[in-house]
C-alpha positions, -999 to 999 in steps of 0.1 A, spaced: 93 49 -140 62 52 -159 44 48 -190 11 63 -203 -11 49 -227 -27 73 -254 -58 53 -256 -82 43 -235 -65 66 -205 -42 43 -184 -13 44 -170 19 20 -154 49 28 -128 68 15 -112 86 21 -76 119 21 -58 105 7 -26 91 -24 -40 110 -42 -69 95 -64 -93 63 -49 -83 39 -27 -112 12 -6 -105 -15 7 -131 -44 31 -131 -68 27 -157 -101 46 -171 -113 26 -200 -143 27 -220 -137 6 -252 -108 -17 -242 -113 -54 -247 -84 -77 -234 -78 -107 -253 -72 -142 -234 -38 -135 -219 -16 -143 -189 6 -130 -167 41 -141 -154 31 -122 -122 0 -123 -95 -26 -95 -105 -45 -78 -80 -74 -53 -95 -104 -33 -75 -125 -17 -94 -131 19 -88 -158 30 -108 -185 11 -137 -171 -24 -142 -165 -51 -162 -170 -88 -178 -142 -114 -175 -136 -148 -181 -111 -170 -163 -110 -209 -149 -136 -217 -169 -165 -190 -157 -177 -160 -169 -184 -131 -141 -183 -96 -133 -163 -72 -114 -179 -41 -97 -167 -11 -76 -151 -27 -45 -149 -62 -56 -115 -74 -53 -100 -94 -90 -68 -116 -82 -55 -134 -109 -30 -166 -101 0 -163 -124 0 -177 -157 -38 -181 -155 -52 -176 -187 -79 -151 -187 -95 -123 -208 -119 -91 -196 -134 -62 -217 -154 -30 -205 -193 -42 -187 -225 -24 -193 -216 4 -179 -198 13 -208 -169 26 -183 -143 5 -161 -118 26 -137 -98 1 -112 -63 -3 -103 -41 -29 -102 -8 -48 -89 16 -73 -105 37 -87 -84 63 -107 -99 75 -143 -83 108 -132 -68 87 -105 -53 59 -128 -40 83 -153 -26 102 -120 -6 66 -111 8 59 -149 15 93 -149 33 84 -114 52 50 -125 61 67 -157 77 43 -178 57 59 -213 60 39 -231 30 61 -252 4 42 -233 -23 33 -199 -30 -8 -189 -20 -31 -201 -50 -66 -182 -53 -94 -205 -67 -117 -176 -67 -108 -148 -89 -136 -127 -75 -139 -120 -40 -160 -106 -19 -143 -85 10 -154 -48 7 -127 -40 38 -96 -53 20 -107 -38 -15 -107 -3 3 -72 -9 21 -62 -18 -15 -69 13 -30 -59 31 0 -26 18 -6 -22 18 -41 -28 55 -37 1 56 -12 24 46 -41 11 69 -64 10 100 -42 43 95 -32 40 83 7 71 75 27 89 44 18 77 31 54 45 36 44 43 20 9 62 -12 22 38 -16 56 4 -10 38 13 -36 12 27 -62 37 -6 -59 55 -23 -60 26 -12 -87 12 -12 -108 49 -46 -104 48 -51 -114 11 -29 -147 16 -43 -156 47 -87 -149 40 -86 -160 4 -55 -180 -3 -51 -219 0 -37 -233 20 -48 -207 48 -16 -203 64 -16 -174 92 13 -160 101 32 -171 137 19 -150 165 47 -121 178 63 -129 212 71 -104 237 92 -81 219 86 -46 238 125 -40 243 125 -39 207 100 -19 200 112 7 224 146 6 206 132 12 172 110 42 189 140 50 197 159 53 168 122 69 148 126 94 172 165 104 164 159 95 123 126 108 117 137 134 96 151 106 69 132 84 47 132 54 72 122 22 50 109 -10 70 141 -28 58 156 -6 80 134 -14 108 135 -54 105 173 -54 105 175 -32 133 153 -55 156 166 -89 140 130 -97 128 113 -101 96 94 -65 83 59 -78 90 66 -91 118 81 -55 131 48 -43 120 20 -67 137 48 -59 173 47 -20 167 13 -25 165 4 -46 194 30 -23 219 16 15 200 -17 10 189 3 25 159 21 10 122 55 21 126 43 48 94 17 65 116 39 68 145 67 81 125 38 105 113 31 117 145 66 125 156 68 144 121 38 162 130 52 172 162 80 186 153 59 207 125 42 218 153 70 234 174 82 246 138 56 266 130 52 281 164 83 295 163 77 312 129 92 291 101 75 287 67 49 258 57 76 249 30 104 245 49 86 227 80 77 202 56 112 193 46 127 200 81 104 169 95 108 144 66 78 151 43 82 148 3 70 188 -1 48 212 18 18 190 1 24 158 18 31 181 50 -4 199 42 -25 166 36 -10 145 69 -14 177 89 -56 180 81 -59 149 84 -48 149 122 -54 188 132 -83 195 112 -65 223 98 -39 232 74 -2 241 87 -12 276 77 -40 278 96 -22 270 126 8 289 121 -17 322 112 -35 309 146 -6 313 163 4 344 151 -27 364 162 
């Protein structure tokens, strides 16, 4: 679901994979937001110019890579900085959706993660933001969407929130990761979502991620990627078309197939099927 605004160019969805979550893209260059509040936590990086807001009693500035988190039903208020231009992207995560990530994260606190800074300062985790927030909007496997926010979001909870609860450390859990390699290997043709994955191991979602990770090297998303990737491989070689590979190994259309397959080859899937050929 979406929703565009006419003015100021902006615009909201949401997605499938992650209710009571909304994401918005914004270019503004007049826009000046009244003191308001949210029901839900907001999450903003600026992309490009900036802006002036005012929240907890302090007036400050956001600028390109500085992360904007906004506890819910903190009153606050922003409008467009010097600049005279403010493109950033944002998250609201409801309540029942923060306590579900609180609960997947294995965060045990009584209450949920409270941000006394609304600016922070952590270059890395503004550019995983936007990474992500680009997954949702391009379309990325559910498995992908779910496991860069989780991380996302573990990091967040656990550098900037208070208290500073870490999540519990994974234990040996190689058998399970080999069964859910597995089970990749024999699905990886279907839109696998990490609910999927946590039921199947008995675990919570992030915690299937941090002991993929530590067995692999790889999130379960990558991994799946490369067994996609392999099979477009052998596809291609044999002389089927771009388009069709791309649905035959799980990707959305021959785009997502085209973008995932330069970003590990170098090349496009035509280039190597034409390669191939010669």
């Amino acid at each position: 679901m979406s929703a565009i605004a006419a003015a100021n160019r902006s615009i909201l969805w949401s997605d499938r994979t992650t209710p009571g979550a909304l994401m918005m893209r914004a270019d503004f260059t007049t826009l000046e937001f009244a003191p308001h509040v949210h029901d839900e936590l907001v999450i903003a990086v600026t992309e490009a110019g900036g802006s002036s807001f005012r929240s907890q009693g302090v007036e400050d500035h956001a600028e390109p890579e500085s992360l904007l988190v906004f506890n819910p039903d903190e009153p606050h208020s922003g409008r467009v900085g010097d600049h005279g231009c403010w493109r950033y992207r944002a998250l609201y995560l409801s309540l029942p959706a923060l306590r579900d990530a609180m609960a997947d994260l294995e965060l045990s606190a009584p209450q949920l993660p409270y941000f006394r800074d609304n600016k922070i300062s952590d270059p890395e985790l503004a550019r995983r933001f936007v990474a992500m927030h680009r997954a949702f909007e391009e379309g990325e496997s559910a498995l992908a969407k779910s496991g860069a926010l989780l991380e996302g979001l573990a990091d967040l909870f656990t550098r900037h929130g208070t208290p500073h609860n870490r999540p519990r450390n994974p234990g040996d859990e190689r058998r399970v990761v080999s069964s859910l390699i597995d089970y990749l290997g024999a699905n990886f043709s279907q839109d696998v979502t990490l609910s999927q994955l946590a039921e199947l191991a008995g675990m919570t979602a992030f915690h299937v991620i941090r002991c993929f990770n530590r067995e692999t090297g790889l999130s379960p998303h990558a991994y799946l990627n490369q067994l996609r990737l392999r099979e477009a491989r052998r596809l291609l070689s044999v002389g089927q078309r771009p388009a069709d590979v791309a649905l035959a190994v799980g990707f959305y259309d021959q785009s997502a197939l085209n973008r995932h397959f330069r970003k590990a080859f170098g090349v496009t899937p035509g280039q190597y099927a034409r390669a191939l050929a010669a």
